[in-house]
C-alpha positions in Angstrom: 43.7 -113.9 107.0 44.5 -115.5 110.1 46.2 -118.5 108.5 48.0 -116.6 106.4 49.6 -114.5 109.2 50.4 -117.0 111.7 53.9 -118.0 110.3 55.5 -114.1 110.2 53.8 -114.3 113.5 55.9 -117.6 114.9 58.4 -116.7 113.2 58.6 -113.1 115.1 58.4 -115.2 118.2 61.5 -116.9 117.4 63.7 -113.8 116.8 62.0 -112.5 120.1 63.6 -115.6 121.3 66.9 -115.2 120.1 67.1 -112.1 120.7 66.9 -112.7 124.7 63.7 -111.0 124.5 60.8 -114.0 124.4 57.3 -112.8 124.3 54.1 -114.9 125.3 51.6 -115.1 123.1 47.9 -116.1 124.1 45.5 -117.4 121.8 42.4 -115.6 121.9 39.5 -117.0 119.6 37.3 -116.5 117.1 36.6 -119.9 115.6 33.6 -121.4 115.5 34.0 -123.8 118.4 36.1 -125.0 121.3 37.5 -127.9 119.7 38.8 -125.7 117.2 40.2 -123.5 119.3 42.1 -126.1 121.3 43.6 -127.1 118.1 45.1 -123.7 116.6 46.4 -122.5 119.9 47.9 -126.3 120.1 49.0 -126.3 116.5 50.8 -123.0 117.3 51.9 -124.1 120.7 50.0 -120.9 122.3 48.0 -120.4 125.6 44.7 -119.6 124.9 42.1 -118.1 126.8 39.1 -120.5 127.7 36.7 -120.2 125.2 33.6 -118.7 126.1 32.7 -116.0 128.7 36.0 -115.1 129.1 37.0 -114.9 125.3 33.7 -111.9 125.9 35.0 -110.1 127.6 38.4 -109.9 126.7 37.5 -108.8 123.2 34.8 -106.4 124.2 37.6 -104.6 126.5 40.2 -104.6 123.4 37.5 -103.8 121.1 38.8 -106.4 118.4 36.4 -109.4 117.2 35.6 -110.7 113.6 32.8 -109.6 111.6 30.4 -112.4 112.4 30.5 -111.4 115.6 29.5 -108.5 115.4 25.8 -109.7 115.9 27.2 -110.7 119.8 29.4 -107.8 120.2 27.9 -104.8 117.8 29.7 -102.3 115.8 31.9 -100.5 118.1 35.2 -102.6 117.4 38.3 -100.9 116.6 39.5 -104.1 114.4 38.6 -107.3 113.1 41.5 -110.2 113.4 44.1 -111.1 113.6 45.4 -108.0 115.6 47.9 -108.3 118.4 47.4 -106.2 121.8 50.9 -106.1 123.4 50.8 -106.1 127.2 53.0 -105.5 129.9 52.8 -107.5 133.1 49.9 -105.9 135.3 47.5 -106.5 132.4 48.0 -102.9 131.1 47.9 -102.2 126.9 51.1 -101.0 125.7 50.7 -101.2 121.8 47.7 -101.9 119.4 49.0 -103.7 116.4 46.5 -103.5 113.3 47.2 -107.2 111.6 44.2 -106.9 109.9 45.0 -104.0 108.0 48.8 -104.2 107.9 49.5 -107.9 107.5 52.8 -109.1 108.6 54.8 -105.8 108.1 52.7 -105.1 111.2 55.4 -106.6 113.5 57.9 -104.5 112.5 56.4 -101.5 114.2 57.6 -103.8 117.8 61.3 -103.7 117.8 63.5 -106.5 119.1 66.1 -103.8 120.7 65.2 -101.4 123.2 65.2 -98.2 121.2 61.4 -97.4 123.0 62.3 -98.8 126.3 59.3 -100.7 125.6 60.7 -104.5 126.9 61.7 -102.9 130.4 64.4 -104.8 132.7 
């Protein structure tokens, strides 16, 4: 699912781009292992989060891991991935964006204008 997502999700990067509103997106993993890792976020020219420890807990406070995980992390998740948490500057969740369930289509839901006053000054 991931694979098949990443281009609508690039390619939303680049109208966010052009449209004078970039976004940063940051890699956080599921793969099996760190080399892996390393290479997607590369690949998609993404920060990532280091993997390990902090990987933890970053999905544990989103709530959002794949279903082999769930043996580290339980049942309590609110989505497997891809998803996309949208966050304003101080750290602070300002949209939940279901790419599991949705697909692409998802990022449609996050405009490019300012109708929301969601991209602030």
């Amino acid at each position: 699912m991931c694979t098949s997502f990443e281009p609508s999700l690039l390619a939303f990067r680049q109208a966010a781009q052009a449209s004078g509103k970039p976004v940063e997106i940051i890699y956080v993993s599921s793969d099996r292992n760190e080399d892996t890792s390393f290479q997607r976020a590369s690949s998609l020219g993404m920060m990532t989060v280091p993997f390990g420890d902090q990987t933890a807990e970053l999905k544990k406070k989103l709530g959002i891991w794949d279903g082999l995980e769930s043996f580290q992390f339980g049942c309590g998740r609110r989505t497997g991935v891809p998803a996309l948490v949208v966050l304003d500057k101080e750290g602070q969740e300002l949209e939940f964006l279901a790419a599991e369930a949705q697909g692409p289509k998802v990022l449609g839901s996050w405009p490019l204008n300012d109708e929301l006053g969601v991209w602030g000054s």
